[in-house]
C-alpha positions, 0 to 999 in steps of 0.5 A, spaced: 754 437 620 756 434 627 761 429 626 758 424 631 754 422 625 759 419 623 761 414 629 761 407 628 763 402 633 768 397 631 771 391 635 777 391 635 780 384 633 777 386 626 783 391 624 787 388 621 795 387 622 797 384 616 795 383 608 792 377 606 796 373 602 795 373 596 792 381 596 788 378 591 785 374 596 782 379 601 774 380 601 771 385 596 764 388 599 760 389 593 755 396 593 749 395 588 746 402 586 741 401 589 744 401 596 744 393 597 751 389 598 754 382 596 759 378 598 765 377 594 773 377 594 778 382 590 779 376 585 773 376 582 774 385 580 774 383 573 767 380 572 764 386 576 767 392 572 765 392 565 770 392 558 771 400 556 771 402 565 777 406 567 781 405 573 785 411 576 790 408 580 795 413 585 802 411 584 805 415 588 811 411 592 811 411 600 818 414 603 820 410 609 818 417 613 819 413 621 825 415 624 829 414 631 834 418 634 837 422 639 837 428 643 843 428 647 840 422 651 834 422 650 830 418 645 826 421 639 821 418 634 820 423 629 815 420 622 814 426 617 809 429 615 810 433 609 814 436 606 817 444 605 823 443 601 828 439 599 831 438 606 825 441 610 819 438 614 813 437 617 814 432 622 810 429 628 815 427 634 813 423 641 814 428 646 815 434 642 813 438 648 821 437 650 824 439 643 826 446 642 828 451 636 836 450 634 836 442 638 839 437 634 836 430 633 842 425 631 840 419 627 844 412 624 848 414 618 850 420 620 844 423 618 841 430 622 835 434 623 835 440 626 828 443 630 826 451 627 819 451 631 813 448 633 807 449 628 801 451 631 798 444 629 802 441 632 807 438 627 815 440 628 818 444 623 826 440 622 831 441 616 835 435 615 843 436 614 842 433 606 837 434 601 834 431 595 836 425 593 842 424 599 836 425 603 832 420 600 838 415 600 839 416 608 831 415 608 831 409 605 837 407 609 835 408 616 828 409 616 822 405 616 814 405 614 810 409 617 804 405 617 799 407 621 798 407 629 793 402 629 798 397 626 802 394 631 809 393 630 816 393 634 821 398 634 824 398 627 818 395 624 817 389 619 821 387 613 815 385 610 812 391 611 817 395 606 813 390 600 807 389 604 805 398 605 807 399 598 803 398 591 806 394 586 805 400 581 809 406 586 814 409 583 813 417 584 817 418 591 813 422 597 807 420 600 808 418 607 802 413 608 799 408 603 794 410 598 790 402 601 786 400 596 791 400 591 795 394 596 790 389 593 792 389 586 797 384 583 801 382 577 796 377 575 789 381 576 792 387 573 793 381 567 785 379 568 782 387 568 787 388 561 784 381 558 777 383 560 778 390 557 778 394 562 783 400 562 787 404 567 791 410 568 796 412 573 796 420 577 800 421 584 797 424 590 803 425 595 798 422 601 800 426 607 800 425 615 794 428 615 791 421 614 793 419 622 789 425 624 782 424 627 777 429 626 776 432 633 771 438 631 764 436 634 762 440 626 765 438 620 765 445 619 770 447 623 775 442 620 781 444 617 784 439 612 790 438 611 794 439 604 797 434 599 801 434 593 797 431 587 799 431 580 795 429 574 800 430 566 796 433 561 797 425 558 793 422 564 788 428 563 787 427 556 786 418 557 781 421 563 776 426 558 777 421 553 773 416 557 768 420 559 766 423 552 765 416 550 761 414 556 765 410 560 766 410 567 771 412 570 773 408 577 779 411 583 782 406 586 782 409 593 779 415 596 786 419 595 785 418 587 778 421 589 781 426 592 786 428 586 780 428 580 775 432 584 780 437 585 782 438 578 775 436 575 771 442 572 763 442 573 762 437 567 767 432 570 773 433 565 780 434 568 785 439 567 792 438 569 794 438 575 800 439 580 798 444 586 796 443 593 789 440 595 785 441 601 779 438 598 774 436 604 768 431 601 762 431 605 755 428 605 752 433 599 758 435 595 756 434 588 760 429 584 763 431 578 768 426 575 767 419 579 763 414 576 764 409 581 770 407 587 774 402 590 776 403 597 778 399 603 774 401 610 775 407 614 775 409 621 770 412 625 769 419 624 775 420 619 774 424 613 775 418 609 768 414 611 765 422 611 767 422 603 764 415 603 758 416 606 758 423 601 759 418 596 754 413 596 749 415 602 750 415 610 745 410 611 748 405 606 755 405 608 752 405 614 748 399 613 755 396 609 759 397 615 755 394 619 754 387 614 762 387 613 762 386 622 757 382 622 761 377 616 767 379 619 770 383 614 778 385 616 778 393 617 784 399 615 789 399 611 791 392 611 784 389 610 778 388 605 776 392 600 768 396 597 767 396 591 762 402 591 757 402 585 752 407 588 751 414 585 753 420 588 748 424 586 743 421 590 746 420 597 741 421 603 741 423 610 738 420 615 732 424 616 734 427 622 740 430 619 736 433 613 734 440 616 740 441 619 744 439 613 739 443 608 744 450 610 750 447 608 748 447 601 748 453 601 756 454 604 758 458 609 764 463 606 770 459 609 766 453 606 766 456 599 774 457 599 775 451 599 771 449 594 772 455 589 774 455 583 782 457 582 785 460 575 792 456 574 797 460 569 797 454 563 793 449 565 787 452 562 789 453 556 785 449 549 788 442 548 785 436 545 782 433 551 776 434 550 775 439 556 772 445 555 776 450 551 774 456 555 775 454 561 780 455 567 783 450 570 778 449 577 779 445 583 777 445 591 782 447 595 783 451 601 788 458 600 792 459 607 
């Protein structure tokens, strides 16, 4: 699928800079299943959901992954990107080109890092002279959140960054950007959605780097994805498969926890636990097995995101939502205002110029199968009583390296 079909132009004054305030504040594009949209704000979710929906929300915490330092004299911007081992990661450096292996990278509190290579992707390889939880003391410590590029900020950042760039549910350490759509959630609209007797549950997807990255193939096809940590207990997979045998609609709160439920999810729909590496790649035709619904914010032109959106719902009706928002002047990324997508998955469209071509990726070339066969995971297929079936392995749609 060429990745031009999903370019859309974007005036730059809608990116948002800053959350609304209060976050329950910000707008809410309502998609109908029939493809229609409405106008309404992030307030007004308890009288769109219906008593008995599941909310699945990602609590993953964000760590403050952006670091500055030196090399001798020279400066040196270093935002991890994932990570290896306690005391290992993945990071993306401005100027990488002038680091080599063994150059040390010296920090404010006595904190270092140490380059071992260059990936061929691009990302720099470091180990930190701490691990553990003293490496994430000198985080917190020195570091600041790695909002993304299109957020301007001065060297050092925001303070109010630290709270804005961080759900009110985050508790498990380790994602380096910001699952978005769960900014918009308050005390007091958790409160309302509880009074209304619509449920959640809580699962962690470690959101990578990655998410900064643009998809610079001209075919899907040929794009890699990159890996994220997820976890879902055997509690949250029971509550998830518990809702789904009583017919109740389960609803991720943002791409991310999209991601984490396809990936364990078997062929009808019930999720196993779950704590691996994901690589899942959701395109226009992926056949959905657990999302009822999505809440999400809006994504960048030719992201993977807005690819997963349009897989979703359908790229003619994103792209007719899209345009609506920018002609209301919604507020655009990770700051800005939220989708409420009811449209069914199982009958997404193409635009008729694309089916032809497209008709072949349902048959999915070989590498394409990889990242969507099933994988046996030791314990995670055993019997249990979430209501999964009794036979089957754990199956998930990741990529092996």
């Amino acid at each position: 699928m060429k990745t031009s079909l999903f370019h859309f132009d974007l005036p730059p004054d809608l990116i948002a800079a800053a959350p609304a305030c209060p976050r329950e504040s910000a707008r809410l594009l309502h998609i109908l299943p029939d493809g229609t949209a409405a106008d309404a704000v992030v307030g007004d979710l308890p009288d769109l959901l219906r008593a008995g929906d599941l909310l699945v929300f990602n609590d993953t915490k964000v760590i403050p992954a952006r670091l500055f330092g030196t090399r001798g004299q020279a400066a040196v911007e270093l935002t991890l990107f994932k990570q290896i081992n306690p005391s290992d990661w993945e990071a993306l450096v401005k100027n990488a080109r002038r680091l080599h292996a063994g150059d040390v990278i010296v920090f404010d509190g006595g904190l270092t890092a140490e380059v071992l290579h260059k990936t061929p992707a691009g990302p720099v390889a470091v180990r930190f002279n701490q691990s553990g939880a003293d490496l994430e003391a000198s985080l917190n410590a020195v570091g600041t959140m790695p909002l993304p590029p299109y957020i301007k900020r001065p060297r050092g950042g925001l303070d109010s960054d630290k709270a804005d760039y961080q759900t009110i549910f985050a508790r498990n350490a380790g994602a380096v950007a910001a699952p978005t759509a769960g900014l918009h959630f308050t005390e007091d609209l958790l409160r309302r959605l509880d009074a209304k007797g619509i449920d959640r549950v809580f699962i962690t997807l470690h959101v990578g780097g990655g998410t900064f990255l643009p998809v610079k193939t001209d075919d899907t096809d040929d794009h890699r994805m990159h890996a994220e940590y997820g976890v879902i207990t055997a509690e949250a997979a029971r509550k998830i498969n518990a809702a789904k045998r009583a017919g109740r609609r389960v609803i991720p709160v943002g791409t991310t926890a999209l991601r984490l439920l396809e990936s364990a999810a078997d062929d009808r729909g019930y999720v196993r636990p779950f704590g691996a590496d994901t690589r899942i790649f959701i395109t226009p035709g992926y056949a959905f097995k657990c999302a009822d619904a999505l809440w999400t914010n809006f994504h960048l032109s030719e992201s993977t995101l807005f690819m997963l959106v349009c897989a979703f719902a359908g790229v003619d009706v994103m792209k007719r939502a899209y345009a609506h928002a920018m002609e209301r002047r919604y507020r655009f990324f990770s700051y800005g205002d939220a989708c409420l997508i009811e449209s069914p998955a199982r009958r997404a469209e193409q635009p008729d110029d694309q089916q032809a071509e497209d008709a072949h990726r349902q048959r999915q070339r070989p590498d394409a199968r990889q990242q969507q066969r099933q994988v046996q995971r030791d314990d995670a297929g055993r019997p249990d009583d979430d209501g999964a079936p009794d036979d089957r392995p754990l199956h998930r749609a990741v990529e092996r390296r």
